[in-house]
Structure formats: structure tokens, C-alpha cells
C-alpha positions in Angstrom: -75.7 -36.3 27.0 -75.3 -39.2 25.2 -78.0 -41.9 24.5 -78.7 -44.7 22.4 -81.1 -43.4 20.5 -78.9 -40.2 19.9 -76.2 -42.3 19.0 -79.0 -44.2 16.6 -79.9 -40.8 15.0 -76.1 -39.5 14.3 -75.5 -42.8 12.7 -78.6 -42.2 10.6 -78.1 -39.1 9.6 -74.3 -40.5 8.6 -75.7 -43.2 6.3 -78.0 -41.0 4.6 -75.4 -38.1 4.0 -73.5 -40.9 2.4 -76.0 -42.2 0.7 -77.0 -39.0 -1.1 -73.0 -38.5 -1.9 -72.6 -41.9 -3.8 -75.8 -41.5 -5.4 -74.7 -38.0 -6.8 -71.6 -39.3 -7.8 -72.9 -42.3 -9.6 -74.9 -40.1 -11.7 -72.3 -37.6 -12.5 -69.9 -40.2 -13.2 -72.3 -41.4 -16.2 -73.6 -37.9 -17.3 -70.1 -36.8 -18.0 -71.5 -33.4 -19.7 -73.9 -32.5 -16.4 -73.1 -28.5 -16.7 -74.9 -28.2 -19.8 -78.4 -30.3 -18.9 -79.9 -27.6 -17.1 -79.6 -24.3 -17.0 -78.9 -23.1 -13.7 -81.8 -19.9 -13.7 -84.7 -22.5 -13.8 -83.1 -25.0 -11.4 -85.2 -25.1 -8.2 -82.5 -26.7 -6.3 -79.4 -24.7 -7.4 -81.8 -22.0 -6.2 -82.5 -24.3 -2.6 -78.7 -24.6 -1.9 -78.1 -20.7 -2.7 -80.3 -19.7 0.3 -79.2 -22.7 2.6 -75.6 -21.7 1.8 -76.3 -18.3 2.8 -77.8 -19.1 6.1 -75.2 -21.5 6.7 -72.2 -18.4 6.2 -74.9 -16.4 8.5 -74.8 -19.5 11.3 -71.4 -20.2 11.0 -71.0 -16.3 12.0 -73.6 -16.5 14.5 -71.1 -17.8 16.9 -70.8 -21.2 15.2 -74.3 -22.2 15.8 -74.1 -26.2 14.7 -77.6 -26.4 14.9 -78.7 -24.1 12.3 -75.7 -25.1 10.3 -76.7 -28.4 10.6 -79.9 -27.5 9.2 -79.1 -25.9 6.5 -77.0 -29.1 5.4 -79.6 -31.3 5.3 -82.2 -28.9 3.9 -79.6 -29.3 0.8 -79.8 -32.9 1.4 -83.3 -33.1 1.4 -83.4 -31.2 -2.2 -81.4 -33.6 -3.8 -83.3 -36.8 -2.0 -86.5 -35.1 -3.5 -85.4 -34.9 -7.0 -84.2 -38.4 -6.9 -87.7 -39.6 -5.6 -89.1 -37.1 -8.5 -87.7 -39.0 -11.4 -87.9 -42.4 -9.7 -91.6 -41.6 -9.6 -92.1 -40.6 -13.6 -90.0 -43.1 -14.6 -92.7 -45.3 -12.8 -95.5 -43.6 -14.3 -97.0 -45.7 -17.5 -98.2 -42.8 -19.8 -94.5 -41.1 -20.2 -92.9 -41.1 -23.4 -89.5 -39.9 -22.8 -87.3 -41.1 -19.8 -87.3 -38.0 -16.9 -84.0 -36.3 -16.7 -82.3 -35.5 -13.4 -81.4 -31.7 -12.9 -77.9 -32.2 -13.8 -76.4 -28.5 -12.4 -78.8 -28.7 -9.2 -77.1 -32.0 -8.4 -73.2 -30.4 -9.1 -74.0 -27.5 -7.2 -75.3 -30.1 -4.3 -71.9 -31.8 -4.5 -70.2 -28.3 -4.8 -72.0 -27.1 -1.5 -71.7 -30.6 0.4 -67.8 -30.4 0.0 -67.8 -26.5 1.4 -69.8 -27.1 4.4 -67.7 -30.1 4.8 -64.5 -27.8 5.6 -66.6 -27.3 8.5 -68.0 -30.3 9.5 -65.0 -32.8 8.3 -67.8 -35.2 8.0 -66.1 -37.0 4.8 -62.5 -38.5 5.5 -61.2 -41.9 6.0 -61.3 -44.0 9.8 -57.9 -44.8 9.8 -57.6 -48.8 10.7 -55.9 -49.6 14.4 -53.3 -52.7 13.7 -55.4 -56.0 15.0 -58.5 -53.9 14.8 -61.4 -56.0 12.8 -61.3 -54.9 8.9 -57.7 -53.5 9.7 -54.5 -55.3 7.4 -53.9 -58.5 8.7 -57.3 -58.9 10.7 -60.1 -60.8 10.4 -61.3 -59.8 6.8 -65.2 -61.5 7.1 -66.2 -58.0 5.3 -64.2 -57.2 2.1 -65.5 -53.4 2.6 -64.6 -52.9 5.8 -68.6 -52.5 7.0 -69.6 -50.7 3.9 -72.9 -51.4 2.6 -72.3 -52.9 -1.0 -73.1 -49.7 -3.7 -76.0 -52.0 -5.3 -77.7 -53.1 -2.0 -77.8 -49.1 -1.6 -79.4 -48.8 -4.7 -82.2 -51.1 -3.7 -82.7 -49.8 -0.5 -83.0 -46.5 -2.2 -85.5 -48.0 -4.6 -87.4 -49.7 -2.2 -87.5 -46.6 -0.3 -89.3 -44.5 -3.2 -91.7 -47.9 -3.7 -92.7 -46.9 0.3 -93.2 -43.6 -0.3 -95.6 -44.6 -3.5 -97.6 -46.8 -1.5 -96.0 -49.4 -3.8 -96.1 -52.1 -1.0 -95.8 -55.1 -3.3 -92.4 -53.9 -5.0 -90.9 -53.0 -2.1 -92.0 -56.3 -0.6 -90.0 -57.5 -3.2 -86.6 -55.3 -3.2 -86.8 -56.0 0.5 -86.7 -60.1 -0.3 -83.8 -59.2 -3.5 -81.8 -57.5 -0.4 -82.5 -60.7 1.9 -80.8 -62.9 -0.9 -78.1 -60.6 -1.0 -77.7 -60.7 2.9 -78.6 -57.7 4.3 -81.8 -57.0 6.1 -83.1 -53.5 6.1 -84.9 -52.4 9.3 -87.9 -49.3 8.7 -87.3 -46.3 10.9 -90.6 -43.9 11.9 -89.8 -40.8 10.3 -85.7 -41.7 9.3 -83.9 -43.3 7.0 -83.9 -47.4 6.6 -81.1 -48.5 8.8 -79.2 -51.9 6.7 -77.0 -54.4 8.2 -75.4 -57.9 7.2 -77.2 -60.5 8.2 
């Protein structure tokens, strides 16, 4: 049945399976040699999204049970999000010498398993625009992005995210204000993902 806070939680979930997309690809776009910075027997996420895969094929089979597949999505999700926090967190740590490297191949074999289970979902494609509908051609264009969160907003949200989760209240008392400025506000969920808007 449908409810606002359901309708609250899909769009959550939405944001932050975009979120983790744009992040992967931003950091694969600039780390054009990612196959050969890890190597894929030591890599505790390509190992992560081995298993979920597999119990997503088993779900899928299991008369399409959406829950579990579900699941196992954002288990994968939840790998990547953690080993953006990891290196967020070193590169905030004072005593390291050398700048924390992502793992590279656990990240492509995210993207890799995001686009398979994505045959099944058909989460990523493109809203076509109704004629006269706001962001459509030829209607009002207030928003240049059609709704979209600007990509370096995103990055501060993530950032002041991490800050949170470090206990790092002034910074993120401060990302929060740098995302004011850029006019957005950025509401805390209990136990989900910040939900941004234009202010």
C-alpha cells in the first residue's frame, strides 16, 4: 500500500543508488588504469559482490523474489559506500604518509554488477520530458538540471556525511553552511541517507 513515508524511502534509496554510481564513475573516469591497482584475489569487495551476485541469480530464480534481490543490491552498495568512508577516513588521519588508495577492481566490478542487476531492475534510464511539463523544452527552465543535485553539492554532502559518521561535528557544521551558500539545504534522516533539496 502506498504511504508517504514509503514513497520517502524509495526516493531515498533512488538518491543514494545514484549517488554511489556518480561517485564510482568520477573516480574511474580519473584513474583511467583502475584494472591494474588491485589485484582482484585480495579485494574484499570484488569478493562482497561475488556472493551477493550469486544470491541475487538464486533470488531471481526463486520466483523473482524482489526482496532478496533487492538485498543483495544494496549489500553491494553498501561495500562500495564503506570503502569510500575508509579512505575519506585515512586521508583525515594526521600520521599517514602516503595518500590511501581506493580499491580500484572492487569499485569496476561494483559498476560491472550494478549494470547486470540493472537488466532486472531498469533502475537507470532517462524520464522522458512531457511537452509543457516543468524542466521539459520550452518550459519553465528555473533548474538548468532538470532537478538534479549539482555533482559538487553531492560531493559535499558526501563529505559531510563521512564528517558525521567521524563524530567530526564542527566540519560538517561547516560543509552543511558551504551547501547553504550554494543553495541547497540538506535534511538528516535517522538511519538513511541525507535527503538535499534547492532552497
Amino acid at each position: 500500500s502506498f504511504t508517504e513515508a514509503a514513497l520517502g524511502a524509495a526516493k531515498g534509496a533512488l538518491k543514494r543508488l545514484d549517488r554511489i554510481q556518480v561517485m564510482i564513475d568520477d573516480v574511474l573516469k580519473n584513474n583511467e588504469d583502475s584494472s591494474s591497482s588491485s589485484d582482484t584475489t585480495t579485494s574484499v569487495i570484488v569478493a562482497t559482490v561475488e556472493k551477493e551476485l550469486a544470491n541475487f541469480e538464486v533470488a531471481i530464480a526463486d520466483d523473482l523474489s524482489m526482496p532478496r534481490a533487492s538485498a543483495c543490491l544494496f549489500s553491494i552498495v553498501k561495500a562500495a559506500e564503506k570503502e569510500f568512508k575508509r579512505v575519506a577516513k585515512l586521508k583525515k588521519e594526521e600520521d599517514v604518509e602516503e595518500t590511501p588508495s581506493l580499491d580500484m577492481v572492487g569499485l569496476v566490478r561494483v559498476q560491472e554488477a550494478l549494470k547486470q542487476m540493472d537488466q532486472v531492475f531498469g533502475i537507470y534510464y532517462e524520464v522522458p520530458q512531457v511537452k509543457g511539463e516543468k524542466g521539459a523544452a520550452g518550459a519553465d527552465d528555473d533548474n538548468v538540471n532538470g532537478g538534479a543535485i549539482p555533482e559538487d553539492v553531492m560531493d559535499l554532502v558526501v563529505q559531510r556525511t563521512a564528517a558525521k559518521d567521524a563524530k567530526d561535528w564542527e566540519l560538517a557544521d561547516s560543509l552543511r553552511a558551504k551547501i547553504t551558500e550554494l543553495g541547497f539545504a540538506v535534511k538528516d534522516v535517522k538511519g538513511g541517507d541525507p535527503i538535499v533539496s534547492k532552497v
